[in-house]
C-alpha positions in Angstrom: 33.5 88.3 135.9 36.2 89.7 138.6 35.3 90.5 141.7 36.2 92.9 144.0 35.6 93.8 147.7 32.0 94.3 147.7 29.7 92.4 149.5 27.6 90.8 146.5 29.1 88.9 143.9 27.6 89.6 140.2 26.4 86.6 138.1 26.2 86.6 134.1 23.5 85.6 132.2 23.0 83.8 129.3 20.1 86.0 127.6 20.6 88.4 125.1 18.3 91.7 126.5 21.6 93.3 127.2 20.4 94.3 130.9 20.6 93.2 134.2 18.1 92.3 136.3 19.8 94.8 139.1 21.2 97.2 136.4 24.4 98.1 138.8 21.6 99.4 141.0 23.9 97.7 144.6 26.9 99.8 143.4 24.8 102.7 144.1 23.8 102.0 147.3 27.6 101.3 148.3 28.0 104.6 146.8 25.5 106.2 149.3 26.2 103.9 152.5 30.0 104.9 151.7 29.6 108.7 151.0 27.6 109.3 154.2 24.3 110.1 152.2 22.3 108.4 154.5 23.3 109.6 157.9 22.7 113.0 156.1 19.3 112.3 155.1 19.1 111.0 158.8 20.2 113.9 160.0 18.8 117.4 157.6 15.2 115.2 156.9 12.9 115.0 159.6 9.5 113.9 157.7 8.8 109.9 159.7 7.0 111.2 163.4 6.6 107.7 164.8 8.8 105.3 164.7 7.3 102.8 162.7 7.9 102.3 159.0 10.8 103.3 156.9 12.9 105.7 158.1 13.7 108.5 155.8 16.8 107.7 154.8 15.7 104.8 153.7 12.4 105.9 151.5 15.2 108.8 150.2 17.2 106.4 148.8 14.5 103.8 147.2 13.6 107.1 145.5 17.2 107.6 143.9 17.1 103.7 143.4 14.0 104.0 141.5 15.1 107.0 139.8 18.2 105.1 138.5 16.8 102.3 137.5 13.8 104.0 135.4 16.5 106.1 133.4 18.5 103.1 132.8 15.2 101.2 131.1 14.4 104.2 129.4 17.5 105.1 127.8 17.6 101.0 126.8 13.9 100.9 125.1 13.1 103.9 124.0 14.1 105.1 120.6 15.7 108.4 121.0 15.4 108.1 124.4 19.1 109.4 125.6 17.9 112.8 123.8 15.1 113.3 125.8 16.5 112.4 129.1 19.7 115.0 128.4 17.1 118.2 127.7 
């Protein structure tokens, strides 16, 4: 598989599921660390007091991670399932 200039280099598998294990999930998150999403999450979220734990940025975009990631599965394995995602 070609690379390019990110900073991960994708493997192939042998299997035949059809899916990744990341499903393109660390293009994404270039796409926010490139866009500036975070430092505006950083910056219009103020929700973490202390400053332990993750900060908000981060939880914010685990959240759009997860979300990704859950509509990928579904849309994979579950009949009809691109129908019910566009209503």
């Amino acid at each position: 598989m070609a690379q390019g200039i990110l900073p991960f280099k994708y493997e192939e598998e042998k299997k035949s599921t059809g899916m990744t294990a990341l499903a393109g999930l660390p293009l994404y998150l270039k796409l926010v660390q490139k866009t500036g999403l975070g430092k505006s999450i950083q910056k219009h979220i103020k929700v973490r007091e202390s400053g332990q734990g993750w900060t908000d940025s981060q939880i914010v975009t685990v959240l759009i991670l997860l979300n990704l990631a859950v509509r990928y599965w579904f849309l994979k394995n579950i009949p009809g399932g691109l129908k019910i995602v566009r209503l």
